[in-house]
FIRO-711004 format. One record per residue (C-alpha): residue number from 1; residue in one letter; x, y, z. Coordinates in steps of 0.5 Angstrom, whole numbers, padded with zeros to 4 digits, always signed. Example, Ala and Ser with C-alpha at 12.3 -4.5 7.8 and 13.67 -1.06 7.14 Angstrom:
! FIRO-711004
[site 1 'A' [+0025 -0009 +0016]]
[site 2 'S' [+0027 -0002 +0014]]
This chain:
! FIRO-711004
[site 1 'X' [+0000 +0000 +0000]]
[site 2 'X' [+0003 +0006 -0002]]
[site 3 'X' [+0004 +0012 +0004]]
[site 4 'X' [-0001 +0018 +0005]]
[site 5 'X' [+0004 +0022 +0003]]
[site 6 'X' [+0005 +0020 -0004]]
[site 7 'X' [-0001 +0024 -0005]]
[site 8 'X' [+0002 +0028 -0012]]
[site 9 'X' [-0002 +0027 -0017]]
[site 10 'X' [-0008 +0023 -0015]]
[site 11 'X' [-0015 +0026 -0015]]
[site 12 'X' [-0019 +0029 -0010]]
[site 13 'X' [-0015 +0034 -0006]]
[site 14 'X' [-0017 +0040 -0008]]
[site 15 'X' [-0013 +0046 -0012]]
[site 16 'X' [-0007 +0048 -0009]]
[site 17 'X' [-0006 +0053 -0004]]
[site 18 'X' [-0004 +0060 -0007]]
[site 19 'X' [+0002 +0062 -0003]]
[site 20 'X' [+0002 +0069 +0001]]
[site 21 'X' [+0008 +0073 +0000]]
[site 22 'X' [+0007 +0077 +0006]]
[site 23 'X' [+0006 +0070 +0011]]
[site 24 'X' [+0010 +0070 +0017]]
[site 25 'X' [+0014 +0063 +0017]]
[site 26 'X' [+0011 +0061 +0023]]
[site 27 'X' [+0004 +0062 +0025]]
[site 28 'X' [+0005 +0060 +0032]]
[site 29 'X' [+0012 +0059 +0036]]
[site 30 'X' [+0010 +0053 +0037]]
[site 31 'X' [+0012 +0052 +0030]]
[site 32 'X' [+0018 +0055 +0030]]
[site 33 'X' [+0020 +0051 +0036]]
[site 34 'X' [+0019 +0044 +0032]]
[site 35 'X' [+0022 +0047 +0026]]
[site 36 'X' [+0029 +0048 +0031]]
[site 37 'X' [+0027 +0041 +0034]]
[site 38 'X' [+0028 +0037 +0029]]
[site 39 'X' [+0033 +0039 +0025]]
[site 40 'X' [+0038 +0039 +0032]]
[site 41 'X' [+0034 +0032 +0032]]
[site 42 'X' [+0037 +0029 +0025]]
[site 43 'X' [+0043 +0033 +0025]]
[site 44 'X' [+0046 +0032 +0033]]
[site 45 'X' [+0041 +0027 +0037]]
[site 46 'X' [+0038 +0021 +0033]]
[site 47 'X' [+0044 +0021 +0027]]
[site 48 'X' [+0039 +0020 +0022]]
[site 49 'X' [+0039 +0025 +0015]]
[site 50 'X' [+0036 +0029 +0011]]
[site 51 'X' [+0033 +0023 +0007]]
[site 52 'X' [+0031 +0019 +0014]]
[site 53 'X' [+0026 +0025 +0017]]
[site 54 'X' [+0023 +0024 +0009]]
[site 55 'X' [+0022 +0017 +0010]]
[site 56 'X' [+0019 +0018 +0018]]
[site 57 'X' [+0015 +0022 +0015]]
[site 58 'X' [+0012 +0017 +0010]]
[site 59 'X' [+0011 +0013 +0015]]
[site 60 'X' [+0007 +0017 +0020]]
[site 61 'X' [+0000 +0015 +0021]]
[site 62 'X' [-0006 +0018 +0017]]
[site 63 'X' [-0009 +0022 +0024]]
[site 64 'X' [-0001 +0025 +0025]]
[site 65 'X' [+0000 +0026 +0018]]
[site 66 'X' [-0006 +0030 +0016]]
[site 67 'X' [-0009 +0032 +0022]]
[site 68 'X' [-0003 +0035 +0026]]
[site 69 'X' [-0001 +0040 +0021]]
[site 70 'X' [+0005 +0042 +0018]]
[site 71 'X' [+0010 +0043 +0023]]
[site 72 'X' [+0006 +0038 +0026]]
[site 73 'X' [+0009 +0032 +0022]]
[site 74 'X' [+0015 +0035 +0023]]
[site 75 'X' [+0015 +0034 +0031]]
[site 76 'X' [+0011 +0027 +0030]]
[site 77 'X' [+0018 +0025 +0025]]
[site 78 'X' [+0023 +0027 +0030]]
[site 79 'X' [+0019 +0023 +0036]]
[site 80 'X' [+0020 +0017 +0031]]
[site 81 'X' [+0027 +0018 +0029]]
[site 82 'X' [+0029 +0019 +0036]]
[site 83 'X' [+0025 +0013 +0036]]
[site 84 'X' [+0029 +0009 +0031]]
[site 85 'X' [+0036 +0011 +0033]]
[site 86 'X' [+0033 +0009 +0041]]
[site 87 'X' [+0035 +0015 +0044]]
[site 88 'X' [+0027 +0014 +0046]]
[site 89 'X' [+0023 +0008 +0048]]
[site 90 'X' [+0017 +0008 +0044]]
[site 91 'X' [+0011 +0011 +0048]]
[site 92 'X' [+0016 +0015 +0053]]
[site 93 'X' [+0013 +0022 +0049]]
[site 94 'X' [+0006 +0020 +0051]]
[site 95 'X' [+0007 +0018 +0057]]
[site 96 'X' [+0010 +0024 +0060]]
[site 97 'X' [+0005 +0028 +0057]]
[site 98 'X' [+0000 +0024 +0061]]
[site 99 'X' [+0004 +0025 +0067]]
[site 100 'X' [+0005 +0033 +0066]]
[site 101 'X' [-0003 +0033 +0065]]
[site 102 'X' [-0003 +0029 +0072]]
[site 103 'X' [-0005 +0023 +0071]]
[site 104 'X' [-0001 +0017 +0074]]
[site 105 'X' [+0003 +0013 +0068]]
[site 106 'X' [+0009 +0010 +0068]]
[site 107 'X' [+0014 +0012 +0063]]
[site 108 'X' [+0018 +0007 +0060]]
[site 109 'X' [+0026 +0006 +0062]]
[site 110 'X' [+0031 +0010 +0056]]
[site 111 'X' [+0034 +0005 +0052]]
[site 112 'X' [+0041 +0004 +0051]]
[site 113 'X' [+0042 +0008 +0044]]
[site 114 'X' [+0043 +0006 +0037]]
[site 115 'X' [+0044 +0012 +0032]]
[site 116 'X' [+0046 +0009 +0027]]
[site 117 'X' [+0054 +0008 +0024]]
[site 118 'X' [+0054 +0012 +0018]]
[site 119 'X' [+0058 +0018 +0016]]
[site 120 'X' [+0057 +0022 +0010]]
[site 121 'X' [+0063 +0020 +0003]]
[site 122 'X' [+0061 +0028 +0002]]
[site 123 'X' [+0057 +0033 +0003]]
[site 124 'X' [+0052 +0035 +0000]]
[site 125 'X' [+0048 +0030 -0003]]
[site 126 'X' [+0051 +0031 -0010]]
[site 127 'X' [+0056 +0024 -0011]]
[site 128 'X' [+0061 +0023 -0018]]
[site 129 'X' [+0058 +0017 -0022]]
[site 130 'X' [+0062 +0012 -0025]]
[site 131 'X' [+0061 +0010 -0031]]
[site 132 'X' [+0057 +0014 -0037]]
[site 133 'X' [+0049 +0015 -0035]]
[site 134 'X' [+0045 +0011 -0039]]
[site 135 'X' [+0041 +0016 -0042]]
[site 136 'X' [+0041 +0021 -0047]]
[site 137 'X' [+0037 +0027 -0049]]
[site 138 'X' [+0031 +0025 -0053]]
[site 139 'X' [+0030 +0018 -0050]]
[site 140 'X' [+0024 +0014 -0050]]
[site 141 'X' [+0024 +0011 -0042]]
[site 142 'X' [+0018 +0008 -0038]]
[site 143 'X' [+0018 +0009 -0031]]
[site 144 'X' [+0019 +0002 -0026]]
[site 145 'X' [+0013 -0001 -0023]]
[site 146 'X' [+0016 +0000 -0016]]
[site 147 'X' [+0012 -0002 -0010]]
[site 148 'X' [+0018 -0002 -0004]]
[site 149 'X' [+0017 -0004 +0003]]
[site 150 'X' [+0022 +0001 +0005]]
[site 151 'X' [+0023 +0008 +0001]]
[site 152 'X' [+0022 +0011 -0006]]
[site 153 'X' [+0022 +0017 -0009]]
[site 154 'X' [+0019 +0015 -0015]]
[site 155 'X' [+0012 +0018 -0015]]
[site 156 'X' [+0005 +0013 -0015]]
[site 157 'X' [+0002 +0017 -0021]]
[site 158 'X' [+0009 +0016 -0025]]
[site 159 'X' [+0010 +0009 -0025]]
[site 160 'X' [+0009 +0004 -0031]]
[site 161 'X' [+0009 +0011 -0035]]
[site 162 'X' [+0011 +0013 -0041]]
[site 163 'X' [+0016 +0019 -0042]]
[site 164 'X' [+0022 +0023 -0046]]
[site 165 'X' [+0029 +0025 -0042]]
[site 166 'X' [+0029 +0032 -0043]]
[site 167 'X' [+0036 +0034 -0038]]
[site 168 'X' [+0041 +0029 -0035]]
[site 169 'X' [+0043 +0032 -0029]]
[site 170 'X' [+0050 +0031 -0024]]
[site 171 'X' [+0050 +0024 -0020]]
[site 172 'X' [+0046 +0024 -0012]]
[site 173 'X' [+0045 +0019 -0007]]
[site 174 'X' [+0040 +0015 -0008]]
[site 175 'X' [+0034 +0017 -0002]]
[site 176 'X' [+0032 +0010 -0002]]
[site 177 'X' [+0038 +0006 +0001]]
[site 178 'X' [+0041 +0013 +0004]]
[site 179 'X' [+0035 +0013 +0009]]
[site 180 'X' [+0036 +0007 +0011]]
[site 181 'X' [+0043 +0007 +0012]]
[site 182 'X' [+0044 +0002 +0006]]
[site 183 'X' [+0050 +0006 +0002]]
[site 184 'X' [+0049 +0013 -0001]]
[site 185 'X' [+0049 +0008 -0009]]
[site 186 'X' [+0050 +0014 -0013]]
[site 187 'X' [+0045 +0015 -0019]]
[site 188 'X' [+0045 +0020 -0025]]
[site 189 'X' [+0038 +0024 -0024]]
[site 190 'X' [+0035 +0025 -0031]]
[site 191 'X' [+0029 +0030 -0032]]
[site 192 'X' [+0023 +0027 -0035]]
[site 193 'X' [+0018 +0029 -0038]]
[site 194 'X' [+0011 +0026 -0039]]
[site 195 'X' [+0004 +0028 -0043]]
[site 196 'X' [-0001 +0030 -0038]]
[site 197 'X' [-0006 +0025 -0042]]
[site 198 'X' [+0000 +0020 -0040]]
[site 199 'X' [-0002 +0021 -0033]]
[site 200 'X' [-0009 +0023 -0032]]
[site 201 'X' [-0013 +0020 -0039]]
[site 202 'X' [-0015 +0023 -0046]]
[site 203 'X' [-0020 +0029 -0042]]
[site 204 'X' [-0014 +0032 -0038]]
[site 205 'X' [-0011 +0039 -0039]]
[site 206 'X' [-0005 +0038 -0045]]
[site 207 'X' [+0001 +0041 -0042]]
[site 208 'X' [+0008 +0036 -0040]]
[site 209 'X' [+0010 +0035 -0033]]
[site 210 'X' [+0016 +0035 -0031]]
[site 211 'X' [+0020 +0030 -0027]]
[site 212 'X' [+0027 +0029 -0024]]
[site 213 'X' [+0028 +0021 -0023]]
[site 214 'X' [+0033 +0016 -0021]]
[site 215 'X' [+0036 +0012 -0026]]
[site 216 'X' [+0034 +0005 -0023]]
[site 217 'X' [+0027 +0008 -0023]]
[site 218 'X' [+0027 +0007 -0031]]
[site 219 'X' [+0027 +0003 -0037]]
[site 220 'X' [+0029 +0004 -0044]]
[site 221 'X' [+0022 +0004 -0048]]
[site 222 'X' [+0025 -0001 -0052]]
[site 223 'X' [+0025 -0006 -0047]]
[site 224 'X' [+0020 -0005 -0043]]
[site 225 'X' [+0013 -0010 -0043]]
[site 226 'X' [+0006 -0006 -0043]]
């Protein structure tokens, strides 16, 4: 089952919000708070990455993604990487908010930590590739059919697609091991472009969505099977 928060591109949701230039980052301190919570949490505490917060996001339950709002998710992924790394035992959160509100709970022993023995090759997330990309400018490709049980930043509405590589992009880290302390496996990046009756039927609106796509979440069109 795909994550709710592969929720681009699927129907149902309603226009996009038209962004406010004069809108204060933050609507409320608590806001802030969870933003400079989260990133000392990523960076300092758990020993997780850019890559592992997305993924904790992913894997947030539907209440805790939607209904706690933006900042909201933010503070929930940062309970659940400091879970993952055991900085914090699971539920201990909860049970100190519940004694803080008066109620008589036990909270659980802090566990011993497990951040995870991983140190970045670079900075950044741009890595050298070895090897010629795969793909040129102009080529056919069609997307994979990838249903992963971990991460993938391959979009549900682009997969088992048809479309055109318009740009090769420098090589990245691959989000989908990356996150998962599974190696960096460096990729080219390829901007793919894709008619919109491809993606929503012959009654959608013609223009061409663009895409930036890892090399293994593509197949020559010559290869693939439909």
């Amino acid at each position: 089952m795909d994550p709710l928060a592969d929720m681009g591109g699927s129907p149902g949701w309603g226009p996009a919000k038209v962004p406010d230039p004069d809108e204060a980052p933050f609507a409320e301190p608590w806001e802030g708070r969870s933003f400079a919570l989260t990133l000392l949490t990523m960076n300092r505490v758990s020993g997780r990455n850019l890559d592992a917060f997305r993924y904790a996001l992913e894997r947030l339950d539907p209440v805790s993604y939607l209904a706690d709002g933006y900042y909201g998710r933010w503070l929930n992924a940062a309970e659940l990487m400091l879970t993952d790394s055991a900085v914090l035992a699971p539920g201990a959160v909860d049970a100190r908010a519940r004694r803080l509100a008066g109620e008589e709970v036990e909270e659980p022993a802090f566990p011993e930590p497990a951040r995870p023995d991983y140190a970045p090759t670079g900075p950044g997330s741009l890595r050298e590739v070895e090897g010629p990309p795969a793909f040129a400018v102009g080529g056919a490709v069609v997307t994979a059919d990838l249903r992963p049980r971990g991460p993938s930043k391959l979009p549900g509405y682009l997969r088992r697609r048809r479309g055109t590589i318009t740009a090769v992009r420098p090589g990245h880290l691959l989000p989908d091991t990356h996150a998962v302390f599974e190696g960096e496996n460096p990729q080219y990046v390829y901007t793919v472009g894709f008619p919109s009756t491809e993606l929503w039927g012959p009654d959608a609106e013609p223009f061409t969505l663009h895409a930036d796509l890892f090399e293994s979440y593509l197949i020559p069109e010559s290869e693939a099977d439909r």
